[in-house]
VOLO-790398 format. One record per residue (C-alpha): x, y, z; residue number from 1. Coordinates in pm, 1 decimal. Layout:
BEGIN
+----------+----------+----------+------+
|        X |        Y |        Z | resi |
+----------+----------+----------+------+
|        X |        Y |        Z |  NUM |
...
+----------+----------+----------+------+
This chain:
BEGIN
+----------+----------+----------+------+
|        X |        Y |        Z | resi |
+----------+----------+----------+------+
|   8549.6 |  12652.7 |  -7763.6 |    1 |
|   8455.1 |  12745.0 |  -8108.5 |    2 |
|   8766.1 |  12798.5 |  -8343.6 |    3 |
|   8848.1 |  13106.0 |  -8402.5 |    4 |
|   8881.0 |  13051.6 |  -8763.2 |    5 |
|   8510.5 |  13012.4 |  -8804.8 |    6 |
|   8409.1 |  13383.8 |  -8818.5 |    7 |
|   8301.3 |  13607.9 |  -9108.4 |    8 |
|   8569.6 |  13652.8 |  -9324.8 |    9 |
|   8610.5 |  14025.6 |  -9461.6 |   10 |
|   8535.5 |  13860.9 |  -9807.8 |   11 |
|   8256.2 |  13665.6 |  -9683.4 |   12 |
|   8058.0 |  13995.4 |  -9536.2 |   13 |
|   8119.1 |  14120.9 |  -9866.5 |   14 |
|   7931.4 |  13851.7 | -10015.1 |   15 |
|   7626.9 |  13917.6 |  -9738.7 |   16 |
|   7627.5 |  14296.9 |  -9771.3 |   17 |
|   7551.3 |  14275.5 | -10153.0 |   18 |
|   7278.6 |  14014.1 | -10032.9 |   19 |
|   7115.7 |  14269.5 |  -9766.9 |   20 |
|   7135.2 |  14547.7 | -10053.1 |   21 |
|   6970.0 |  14390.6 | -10286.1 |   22 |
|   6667.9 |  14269.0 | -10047.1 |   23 |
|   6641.5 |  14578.9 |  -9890.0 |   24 |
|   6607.5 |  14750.3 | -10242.9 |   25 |
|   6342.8 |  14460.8 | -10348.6 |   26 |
|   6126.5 |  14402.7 | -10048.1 |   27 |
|   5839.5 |  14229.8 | -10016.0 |   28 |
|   5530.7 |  14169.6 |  -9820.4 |   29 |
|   5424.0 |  13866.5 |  -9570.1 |   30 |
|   5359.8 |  13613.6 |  -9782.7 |   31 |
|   5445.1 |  13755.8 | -10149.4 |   32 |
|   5867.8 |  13668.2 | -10066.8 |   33 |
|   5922.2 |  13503.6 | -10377.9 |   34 |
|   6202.3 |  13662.4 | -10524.6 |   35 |
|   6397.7 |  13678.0 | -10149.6 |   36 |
|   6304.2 |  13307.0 | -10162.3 |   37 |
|   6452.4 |  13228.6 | -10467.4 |   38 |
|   6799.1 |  13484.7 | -10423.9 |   39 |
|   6810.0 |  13294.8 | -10093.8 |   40 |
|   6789.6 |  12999.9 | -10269.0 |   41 |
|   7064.7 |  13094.7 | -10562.5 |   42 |
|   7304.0 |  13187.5 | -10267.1 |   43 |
|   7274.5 |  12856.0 | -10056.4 |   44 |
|   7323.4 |  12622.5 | -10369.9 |   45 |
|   7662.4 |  12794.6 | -10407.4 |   46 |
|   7716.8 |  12581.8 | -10066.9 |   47 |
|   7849.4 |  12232.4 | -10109.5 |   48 |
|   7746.8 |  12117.4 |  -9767.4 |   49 |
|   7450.9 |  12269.4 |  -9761.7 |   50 |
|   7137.0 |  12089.1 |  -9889.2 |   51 |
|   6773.4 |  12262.9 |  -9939.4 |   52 |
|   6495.2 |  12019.4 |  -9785.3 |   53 |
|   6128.9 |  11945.5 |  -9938.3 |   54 |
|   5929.3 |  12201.0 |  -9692.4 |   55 |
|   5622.8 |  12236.3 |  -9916.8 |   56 |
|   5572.8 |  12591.6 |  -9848.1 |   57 |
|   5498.5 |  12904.8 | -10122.2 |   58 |
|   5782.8 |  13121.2 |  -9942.7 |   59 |
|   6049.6 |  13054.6 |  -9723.4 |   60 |
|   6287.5 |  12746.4 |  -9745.2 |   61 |
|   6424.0 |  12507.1 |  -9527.6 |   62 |
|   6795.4 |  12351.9 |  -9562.8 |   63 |
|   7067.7 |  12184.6 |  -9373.4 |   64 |
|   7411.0 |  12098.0 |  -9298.3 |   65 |
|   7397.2 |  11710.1 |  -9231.2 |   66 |
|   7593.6 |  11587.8 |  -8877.8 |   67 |
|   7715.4 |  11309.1 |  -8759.7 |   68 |
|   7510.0 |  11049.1 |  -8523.7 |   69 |
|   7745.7 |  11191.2 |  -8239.7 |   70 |
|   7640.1 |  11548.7 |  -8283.0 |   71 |
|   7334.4 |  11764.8 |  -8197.9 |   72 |
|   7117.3 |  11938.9 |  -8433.0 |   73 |
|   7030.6 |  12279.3 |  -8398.2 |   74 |
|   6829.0 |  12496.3 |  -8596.1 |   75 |
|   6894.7 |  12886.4 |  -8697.4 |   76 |
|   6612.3 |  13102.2 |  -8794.8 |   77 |
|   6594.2 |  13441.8 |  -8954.6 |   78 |
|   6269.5 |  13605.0 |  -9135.6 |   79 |
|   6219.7 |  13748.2 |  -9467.1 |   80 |
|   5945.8 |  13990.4 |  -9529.9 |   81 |
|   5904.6 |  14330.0 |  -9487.2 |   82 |
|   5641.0 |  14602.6 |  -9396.9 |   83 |
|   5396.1 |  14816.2 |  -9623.5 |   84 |
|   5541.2 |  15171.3 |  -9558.6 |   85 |
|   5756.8 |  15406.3 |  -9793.6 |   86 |
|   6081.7 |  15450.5 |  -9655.1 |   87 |
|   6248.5 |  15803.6 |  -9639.9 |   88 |
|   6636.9 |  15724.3 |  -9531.8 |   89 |
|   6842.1 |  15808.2 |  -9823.6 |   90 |
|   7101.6 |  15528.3 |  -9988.9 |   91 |
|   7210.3 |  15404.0 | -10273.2 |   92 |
|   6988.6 |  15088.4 | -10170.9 |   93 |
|   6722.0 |  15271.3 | -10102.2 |   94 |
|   6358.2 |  15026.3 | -10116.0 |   95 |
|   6263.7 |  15043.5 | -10522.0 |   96 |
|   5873.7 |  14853.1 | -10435.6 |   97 |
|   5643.8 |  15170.1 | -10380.3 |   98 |
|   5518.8 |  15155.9 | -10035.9 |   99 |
|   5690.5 |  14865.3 |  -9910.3 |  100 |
|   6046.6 |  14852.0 |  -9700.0 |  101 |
|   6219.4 |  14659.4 |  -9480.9 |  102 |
|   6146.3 |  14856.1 |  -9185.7 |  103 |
|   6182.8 |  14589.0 |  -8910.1 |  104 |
|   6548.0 |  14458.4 |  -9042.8 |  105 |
|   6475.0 |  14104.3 |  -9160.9 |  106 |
|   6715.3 |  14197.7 |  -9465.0 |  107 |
|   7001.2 |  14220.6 |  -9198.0 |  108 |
|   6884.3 |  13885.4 |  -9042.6 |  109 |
|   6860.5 |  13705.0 |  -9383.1 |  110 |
|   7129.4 |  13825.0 |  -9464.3 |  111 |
|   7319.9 |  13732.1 |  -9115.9 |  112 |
|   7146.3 |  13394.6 |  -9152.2 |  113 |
|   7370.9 |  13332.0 |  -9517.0 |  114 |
|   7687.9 |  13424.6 |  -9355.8 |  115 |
|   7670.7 |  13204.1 |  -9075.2 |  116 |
|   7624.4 |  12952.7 |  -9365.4 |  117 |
|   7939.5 |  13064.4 |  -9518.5 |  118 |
|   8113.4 |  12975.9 |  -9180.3 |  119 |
|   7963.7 |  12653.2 |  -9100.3 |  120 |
|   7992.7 |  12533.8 |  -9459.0 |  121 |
|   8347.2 |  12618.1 |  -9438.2 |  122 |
|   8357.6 |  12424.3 |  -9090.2 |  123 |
|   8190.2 |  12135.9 |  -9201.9 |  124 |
|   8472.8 |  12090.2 |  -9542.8 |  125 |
|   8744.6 |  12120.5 |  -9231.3 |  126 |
|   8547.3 |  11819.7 |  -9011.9 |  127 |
|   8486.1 |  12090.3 |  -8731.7 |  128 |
|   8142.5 |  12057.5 |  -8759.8 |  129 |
|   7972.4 |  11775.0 |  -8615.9 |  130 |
|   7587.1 |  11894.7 |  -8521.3 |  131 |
|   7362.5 |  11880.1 |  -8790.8 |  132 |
|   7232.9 |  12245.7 |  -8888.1 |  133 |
|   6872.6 |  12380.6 |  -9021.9 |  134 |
|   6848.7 |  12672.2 |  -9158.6 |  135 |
|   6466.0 |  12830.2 |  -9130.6 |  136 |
|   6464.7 |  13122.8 |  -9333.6 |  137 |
|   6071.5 |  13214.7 |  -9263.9 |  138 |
|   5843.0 |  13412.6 |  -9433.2 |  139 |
|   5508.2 |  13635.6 |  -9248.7 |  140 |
|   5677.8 |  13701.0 |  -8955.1 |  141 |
|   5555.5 |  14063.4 |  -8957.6 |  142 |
|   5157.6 |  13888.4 |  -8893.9 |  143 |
|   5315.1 |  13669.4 |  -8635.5 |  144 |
|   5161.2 |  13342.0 |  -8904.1 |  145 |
|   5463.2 |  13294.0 |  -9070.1 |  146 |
|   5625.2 |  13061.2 |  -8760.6 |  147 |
|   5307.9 |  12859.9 |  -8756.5 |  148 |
|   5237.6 |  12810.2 |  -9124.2 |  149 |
|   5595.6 |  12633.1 |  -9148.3 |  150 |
|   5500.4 |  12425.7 |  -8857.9 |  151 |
|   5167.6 |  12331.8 |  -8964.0 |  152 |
|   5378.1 |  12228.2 |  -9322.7 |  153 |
|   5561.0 |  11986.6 |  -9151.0 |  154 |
|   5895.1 |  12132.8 |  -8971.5 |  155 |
|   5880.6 |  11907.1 |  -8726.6 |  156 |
|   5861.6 |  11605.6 |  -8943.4 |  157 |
|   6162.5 |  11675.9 |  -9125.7 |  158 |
|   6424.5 |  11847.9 |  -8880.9 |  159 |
|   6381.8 |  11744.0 |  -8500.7 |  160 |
|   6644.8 |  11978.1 |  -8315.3 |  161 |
|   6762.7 |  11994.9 |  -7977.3 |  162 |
|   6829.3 |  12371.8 |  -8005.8 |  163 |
|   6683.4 |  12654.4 |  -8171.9 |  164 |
|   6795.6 |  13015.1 |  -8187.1 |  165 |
|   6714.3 |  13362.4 |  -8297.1 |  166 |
|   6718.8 |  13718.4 |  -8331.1 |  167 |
|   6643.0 |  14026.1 |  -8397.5 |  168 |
|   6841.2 |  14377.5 |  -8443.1 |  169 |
|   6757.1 |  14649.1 |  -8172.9 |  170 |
|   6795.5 |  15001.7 |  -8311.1 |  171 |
|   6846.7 |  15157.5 |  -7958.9 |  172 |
|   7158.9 |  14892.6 |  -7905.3 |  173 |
|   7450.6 |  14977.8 |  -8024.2 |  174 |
|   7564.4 |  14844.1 |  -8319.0 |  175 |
|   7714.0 |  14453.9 |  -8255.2 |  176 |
|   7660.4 |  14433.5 |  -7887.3 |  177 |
|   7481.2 |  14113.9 |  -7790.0 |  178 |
|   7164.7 |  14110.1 |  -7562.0 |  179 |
|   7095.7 |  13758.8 |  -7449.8 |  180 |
|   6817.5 |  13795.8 |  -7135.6 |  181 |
|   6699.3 |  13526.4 |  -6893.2 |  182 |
|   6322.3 |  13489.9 |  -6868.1 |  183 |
|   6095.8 |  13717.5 |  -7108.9 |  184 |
|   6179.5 |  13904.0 |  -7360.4 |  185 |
|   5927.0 |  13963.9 |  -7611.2 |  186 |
|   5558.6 |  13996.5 |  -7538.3 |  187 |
|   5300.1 |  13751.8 |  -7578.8 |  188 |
|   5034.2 |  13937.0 |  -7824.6 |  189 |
|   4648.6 |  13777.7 |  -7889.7 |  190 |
|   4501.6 |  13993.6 |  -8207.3 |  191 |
|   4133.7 |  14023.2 |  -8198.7 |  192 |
|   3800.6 |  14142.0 |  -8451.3 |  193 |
|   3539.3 |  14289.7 |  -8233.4 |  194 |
|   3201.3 |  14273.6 |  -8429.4 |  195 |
|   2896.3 |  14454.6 |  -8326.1 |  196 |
|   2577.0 |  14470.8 |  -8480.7 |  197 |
|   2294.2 |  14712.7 |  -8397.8 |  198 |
|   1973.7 |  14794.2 |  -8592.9 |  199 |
|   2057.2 |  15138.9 |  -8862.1 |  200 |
|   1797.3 |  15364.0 |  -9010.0 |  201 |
|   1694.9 |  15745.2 |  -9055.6 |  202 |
|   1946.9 |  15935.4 |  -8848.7 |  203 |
|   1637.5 |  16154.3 |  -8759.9 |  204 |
|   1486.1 |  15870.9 |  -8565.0 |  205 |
|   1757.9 |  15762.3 |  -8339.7 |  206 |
|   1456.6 |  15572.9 |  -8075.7 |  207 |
|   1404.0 |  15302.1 |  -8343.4 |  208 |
|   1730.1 |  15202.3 |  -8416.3 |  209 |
|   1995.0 |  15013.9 |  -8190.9 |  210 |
|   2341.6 |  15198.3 |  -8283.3 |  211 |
|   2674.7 |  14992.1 |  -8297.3 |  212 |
|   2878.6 |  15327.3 |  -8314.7 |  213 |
|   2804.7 |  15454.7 |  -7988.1 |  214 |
|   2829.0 |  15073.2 |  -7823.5 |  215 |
|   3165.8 |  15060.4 |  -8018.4 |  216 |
|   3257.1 |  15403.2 |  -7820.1 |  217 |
|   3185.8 |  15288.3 |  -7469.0 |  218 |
|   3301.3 |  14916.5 |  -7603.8 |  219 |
|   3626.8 |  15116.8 |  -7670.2 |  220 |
|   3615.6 |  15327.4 |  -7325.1 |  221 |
|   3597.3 |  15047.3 |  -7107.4 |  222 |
|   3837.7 |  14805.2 |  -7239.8 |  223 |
|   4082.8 |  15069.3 |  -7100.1 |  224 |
|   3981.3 |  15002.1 |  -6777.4 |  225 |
|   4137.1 |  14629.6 |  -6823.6 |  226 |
|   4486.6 |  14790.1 |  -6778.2 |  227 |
|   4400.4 |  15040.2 |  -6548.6 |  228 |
|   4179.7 |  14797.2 |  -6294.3 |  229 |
|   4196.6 |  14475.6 |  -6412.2 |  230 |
|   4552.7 |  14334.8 |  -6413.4 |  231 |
|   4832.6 |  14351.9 |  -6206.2 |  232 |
|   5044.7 |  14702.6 |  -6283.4 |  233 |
|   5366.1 |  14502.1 |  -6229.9 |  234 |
|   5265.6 |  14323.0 |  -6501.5 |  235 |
|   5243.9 |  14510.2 |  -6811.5 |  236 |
|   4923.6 |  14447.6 |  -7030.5 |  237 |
|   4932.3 |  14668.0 |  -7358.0 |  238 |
|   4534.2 |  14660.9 |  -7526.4 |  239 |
|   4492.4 |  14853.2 |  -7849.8 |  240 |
|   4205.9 |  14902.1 |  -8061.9 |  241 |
|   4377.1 |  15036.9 |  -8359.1 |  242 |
|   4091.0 |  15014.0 |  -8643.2 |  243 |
|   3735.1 |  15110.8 |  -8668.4 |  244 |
|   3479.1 |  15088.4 |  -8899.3 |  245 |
|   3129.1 |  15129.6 |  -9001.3 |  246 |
|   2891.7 |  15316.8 |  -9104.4 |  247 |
|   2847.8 |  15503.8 |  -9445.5 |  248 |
|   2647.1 |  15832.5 |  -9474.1 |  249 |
|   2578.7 |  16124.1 |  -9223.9 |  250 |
|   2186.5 |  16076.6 |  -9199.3 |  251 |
|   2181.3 |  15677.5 |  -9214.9 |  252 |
|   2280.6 |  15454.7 |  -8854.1 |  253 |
|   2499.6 |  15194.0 |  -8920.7 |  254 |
|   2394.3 |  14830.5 |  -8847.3 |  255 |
|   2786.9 |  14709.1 |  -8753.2 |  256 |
|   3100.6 |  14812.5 |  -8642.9 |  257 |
|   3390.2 |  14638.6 |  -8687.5 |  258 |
|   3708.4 |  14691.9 |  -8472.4 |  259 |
|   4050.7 |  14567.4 |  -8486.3 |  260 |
|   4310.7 |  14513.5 |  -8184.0 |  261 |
|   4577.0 |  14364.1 |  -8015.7 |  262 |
|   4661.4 |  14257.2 |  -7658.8 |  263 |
|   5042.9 |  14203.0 |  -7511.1 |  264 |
|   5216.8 |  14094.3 |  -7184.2 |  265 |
|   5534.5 |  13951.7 |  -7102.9 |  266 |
|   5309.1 |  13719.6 |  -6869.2 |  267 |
|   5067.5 |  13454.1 |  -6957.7 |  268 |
|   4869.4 |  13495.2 |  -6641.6 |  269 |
|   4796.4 |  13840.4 |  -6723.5 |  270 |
|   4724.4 |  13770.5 |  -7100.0 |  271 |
|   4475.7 |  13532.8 |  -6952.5 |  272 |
|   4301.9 |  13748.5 |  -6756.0 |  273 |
|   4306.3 |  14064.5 |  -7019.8 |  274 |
|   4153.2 |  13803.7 |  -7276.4 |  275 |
|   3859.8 |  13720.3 |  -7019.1 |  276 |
|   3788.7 |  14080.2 |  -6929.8 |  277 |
|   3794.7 |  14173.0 |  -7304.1 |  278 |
|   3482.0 |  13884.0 |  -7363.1 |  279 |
|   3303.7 |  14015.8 |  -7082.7 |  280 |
|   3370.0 |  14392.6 |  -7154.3 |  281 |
|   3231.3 |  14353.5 |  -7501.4 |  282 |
|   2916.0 |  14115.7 |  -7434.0 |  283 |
|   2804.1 |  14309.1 |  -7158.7 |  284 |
|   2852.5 |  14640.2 |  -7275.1 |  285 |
|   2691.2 |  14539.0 |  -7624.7 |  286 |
|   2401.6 |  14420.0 |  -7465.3 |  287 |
|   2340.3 |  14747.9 |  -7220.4 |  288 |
|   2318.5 |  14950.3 |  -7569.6 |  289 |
|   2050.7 |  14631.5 |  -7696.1 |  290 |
|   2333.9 |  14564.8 |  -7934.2 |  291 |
|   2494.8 |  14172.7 |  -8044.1 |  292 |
|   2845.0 |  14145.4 |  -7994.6 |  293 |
|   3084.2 |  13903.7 |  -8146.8 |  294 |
|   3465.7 |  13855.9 |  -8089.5 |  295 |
|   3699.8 |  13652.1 |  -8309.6 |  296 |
|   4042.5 |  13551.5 |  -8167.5 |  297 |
|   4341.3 |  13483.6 |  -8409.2 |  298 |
|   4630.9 |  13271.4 |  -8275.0 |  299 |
|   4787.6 |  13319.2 |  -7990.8 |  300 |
|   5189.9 |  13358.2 |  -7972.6 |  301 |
|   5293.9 |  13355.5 |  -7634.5 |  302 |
|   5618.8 |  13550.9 |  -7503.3 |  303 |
|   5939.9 |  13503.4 |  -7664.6 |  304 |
|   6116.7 |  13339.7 |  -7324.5 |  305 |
|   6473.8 |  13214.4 |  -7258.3 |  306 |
|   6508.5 |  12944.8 |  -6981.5 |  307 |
|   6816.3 |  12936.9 |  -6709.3 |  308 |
|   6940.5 |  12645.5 |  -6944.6 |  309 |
|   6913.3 |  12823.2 |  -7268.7 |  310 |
|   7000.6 |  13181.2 |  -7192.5 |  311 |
|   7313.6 |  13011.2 |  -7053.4 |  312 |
|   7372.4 |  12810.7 |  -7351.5 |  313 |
|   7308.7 |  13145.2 |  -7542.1 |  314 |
|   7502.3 |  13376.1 |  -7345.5 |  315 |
|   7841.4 |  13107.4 |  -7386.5 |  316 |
|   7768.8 |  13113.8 |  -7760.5 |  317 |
|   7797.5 |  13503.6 |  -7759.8 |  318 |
|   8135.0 |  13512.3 |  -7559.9 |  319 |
|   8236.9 |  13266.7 |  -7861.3 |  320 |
|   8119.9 |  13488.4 |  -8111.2 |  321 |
|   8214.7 |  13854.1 |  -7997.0 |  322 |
|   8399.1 |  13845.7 |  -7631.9 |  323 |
|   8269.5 |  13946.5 |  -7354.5 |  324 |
|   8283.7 |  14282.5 |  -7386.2 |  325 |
|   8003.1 |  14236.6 |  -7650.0 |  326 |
|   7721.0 |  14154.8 |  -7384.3 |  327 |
|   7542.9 |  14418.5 |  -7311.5 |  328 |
|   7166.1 |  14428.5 |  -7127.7 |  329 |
|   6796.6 |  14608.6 |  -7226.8 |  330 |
|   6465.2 |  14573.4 |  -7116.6 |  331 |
|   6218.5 |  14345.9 |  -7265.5 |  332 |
|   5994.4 |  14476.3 |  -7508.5 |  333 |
|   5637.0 |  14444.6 |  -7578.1 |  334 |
|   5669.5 |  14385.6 |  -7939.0 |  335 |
|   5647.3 |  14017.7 |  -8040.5 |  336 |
|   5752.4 |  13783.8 |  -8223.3 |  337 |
|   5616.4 |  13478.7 |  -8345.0 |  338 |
|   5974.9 |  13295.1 |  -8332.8 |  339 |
|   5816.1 |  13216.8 |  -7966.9 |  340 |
|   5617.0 |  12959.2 |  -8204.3 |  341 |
|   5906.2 |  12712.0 |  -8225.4 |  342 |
|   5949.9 |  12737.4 |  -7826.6 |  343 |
|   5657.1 |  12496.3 |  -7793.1 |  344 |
|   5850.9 |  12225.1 |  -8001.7 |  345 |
|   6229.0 |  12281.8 |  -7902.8 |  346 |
|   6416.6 |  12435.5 |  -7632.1 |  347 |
|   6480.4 |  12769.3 |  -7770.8 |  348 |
|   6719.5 |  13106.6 |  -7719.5 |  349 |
|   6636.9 |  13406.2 |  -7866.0 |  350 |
|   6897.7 |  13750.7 |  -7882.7 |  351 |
|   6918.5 |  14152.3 |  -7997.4 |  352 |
|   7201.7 |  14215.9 |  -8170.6 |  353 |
|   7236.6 |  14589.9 |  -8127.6 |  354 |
|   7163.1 |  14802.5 |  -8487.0 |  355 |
|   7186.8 |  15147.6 |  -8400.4 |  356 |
|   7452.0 |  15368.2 |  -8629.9 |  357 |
|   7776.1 |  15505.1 |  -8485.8 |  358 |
|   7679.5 |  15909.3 |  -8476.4 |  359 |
|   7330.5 |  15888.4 |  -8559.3 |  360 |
|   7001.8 |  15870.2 |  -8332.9 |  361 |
|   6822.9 |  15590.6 |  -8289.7 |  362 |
|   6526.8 |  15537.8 |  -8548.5 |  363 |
|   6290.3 |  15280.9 |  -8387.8 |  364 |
|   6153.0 |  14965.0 |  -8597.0 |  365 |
|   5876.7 |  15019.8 |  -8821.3 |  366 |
|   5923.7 |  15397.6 |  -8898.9 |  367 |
|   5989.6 |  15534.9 |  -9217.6 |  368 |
|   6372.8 |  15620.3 |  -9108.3 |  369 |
|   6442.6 |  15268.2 |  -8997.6 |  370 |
|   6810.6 |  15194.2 |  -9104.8 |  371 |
|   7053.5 |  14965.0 |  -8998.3 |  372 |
|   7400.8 |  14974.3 |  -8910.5 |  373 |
|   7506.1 |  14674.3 |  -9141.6 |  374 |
|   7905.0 |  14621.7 |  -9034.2 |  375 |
|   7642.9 |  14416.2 |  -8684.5 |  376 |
|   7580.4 |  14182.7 |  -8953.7 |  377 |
|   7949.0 |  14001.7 |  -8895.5 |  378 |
|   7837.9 |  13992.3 |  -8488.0 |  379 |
|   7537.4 |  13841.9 |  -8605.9 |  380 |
|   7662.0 |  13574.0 |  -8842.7 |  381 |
|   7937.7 |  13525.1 |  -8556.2 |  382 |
|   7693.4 |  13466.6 |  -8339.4 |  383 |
|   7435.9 |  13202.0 |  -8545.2 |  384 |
|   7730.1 |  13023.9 |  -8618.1 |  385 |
|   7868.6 |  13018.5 |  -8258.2 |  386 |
|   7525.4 |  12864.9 |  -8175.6 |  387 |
|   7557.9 |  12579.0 |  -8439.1 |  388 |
|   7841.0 |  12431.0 |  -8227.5 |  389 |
|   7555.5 |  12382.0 |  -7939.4 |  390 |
|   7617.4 |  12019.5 |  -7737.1 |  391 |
|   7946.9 |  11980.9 |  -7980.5 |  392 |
+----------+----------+----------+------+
């Protein structure tokens, strides 16, 4: 059992809530986190216990609370960067970077990522603390490459834990209720570039050109029918195409169209099998309207997925943190999440910590509204620190 003394004192939150303010007033995009980096930074060398670790990446950082050769090591993660959108909530700490705010939250899980600090630091000065702690504080989650850039930096070679854990706040929770679900809960998403390329000309003379518009359009019809006839309904496949373009005047055909999309399921199987349709969907159909076809895969994150083991190993560290009384239960979503990334390496857990305001409506991630309720912060830290004690 975790000592009750190790949970977010009222000065500590304090300390945490000026942190959130301040990144949610300065956010910034995947990749460009260099000022969160470095106030991330200035707050964890304020920690005697804590050390900062060579991870030779641009943004994010990487540090630890050394154990002892009896203990586990776990590792912690929260992400940093926020969305291009202008945010419309009124506060005091209202987003200052035109067109940019942290509409997803990752201010509150920073931030909730530094106070469990504050606890285990304070846990490891009172020889509580015997597992060895990372901290991952990564950057691009919001492109799903941030997970996999730190790996491909060499994570792995400098922290090897036994445990890893997450979250994420859910805006139709209620504020500090726990969700900790066995099994899926976050889709697995492929993102894709569909390219095809026809033959333009005179828009007067339509029989000697080959046009990629109209094989885009029935490209475009008929990978609905993936999720319609293709996969199983009981498992949910989500296929977007959410950008188009080509062409460039009203009397000239285009010679390419370029598309951009996205495919999710909380099952591999029927990722597979929406990923093989989507190949043969956009060959075939490209060569009915004599028109080339190309598509380009980016990575593949698969579904954010708690095991019997971990979602029990999860679920006792939430007790710890918040009682019983704090577990509460939602579906899985089809958003993802690219902390799935570090599943492949380590046994993993992954939990919503309920966001949504006392009194208000729920305002769903990435919309312009998106606020949190930021008293969930001291479940949260509660929580990542409850996990840190893993094995002990």
């Amino acid at each position: 059992m975790v000592d009750c003394r190790y949970r977010l004192t009222d000065a500590e939150y304090n300390q945490i809530l000026s942190v959130k303010r301040d990144l949610h007033m300065h956010p910034e995009l995947s990749g460009q986190e260099v000022r969160t980096t470095g106030k991330i930074r200035e707050f964890l060398q304020t920690l005697t216990e804590v050390t900062i670790l060579d991870l030779p990446v641009q943004t994010g950082l990487l540090a630890r609370i050394p154990g002892e050769a009896c203990g586990a090591e776990v590792a912690l993660r929260a992400d940093i960067d926020a969305l291009p959108q202008t945010e419309i909530y009124e506060s005091e700490w209202r987003s200052v970077s035109d067109g940019v705010m942290h509409a997803c939250g990752h201010d509150f899980h920073t931030a909730s990522l530094l106070g469990a600090a504050l606890i285990l630091d304070r846990a490891k000065k009172d020889g509580v603390l015997k597992n060895t702690v990372d901290f991952l504080f990564q950057p691009a989650e919001e492109g799903t490459t941030g997970a996999r850039m730190m790996i491909d930096s060499g994570l792995f070679e400098l922290i090897h834990p036994d445990y890893c854990f997450g979250l994420h706040n859910w805006p139709s929770v209620e504020g500090g209720k726990i969700v900790c679900r066995r099994g899926a809960l976050m889709a697995g998403k492929r993102n894709m570039t569909i390219v095809i390329k026809g033959a333009g000309g005179h828009g007067s003379m339509p029989h000697l050109n080959r046009d990629p518009i109209v094989c885009a359009a029935a490209v475009v019809q008929s990978l609905q029918t993936i999720v319609s006839r293709n996969t199983d309904p009981l498992n949910s496949v989500v296929l977007s195409i959410s950008r188009i373009s080509g062409g460039s005047h009203a009397n000239v055909v285009a010679d390419r169209v370029e598309m951009n999309g996205t495919i999710r399921s909380l099952s591999e199987d029927a990722l597979d099998r929406a990923i093989e349709r989507t190949e043969s969907i956009v060959r075939n159909t490209a060569a009915a309207y004599e028109c080339g076809a190309e598509v380009v895969w980016k990575e593949r994150i698969p579904p954010v997925f708690n095991s019997d083991k971990m979602q029990e190993i999860g679920r006792y560290a939430a007790v710890e943190a918040a009682g019983e009384d704090a577990l509460t239960d939602a579906p899985p979503s089809l958003a993802s999440e690219d902390f799935a990334s570090y599943g492949k390496f380590v046994p993993s857990c992954f939990f919503w910590v309920g966001s949504r305001t006392p009194g208000e409506p729920a305002e769903d991630l990435h919309r312009p509204g998106f606020h949190t309720f930021d008293e969930a912060m001291k479940t949260a830290s509660n929580l990542l620190a409850s996990c840190a004690f893993a094995g002990q």
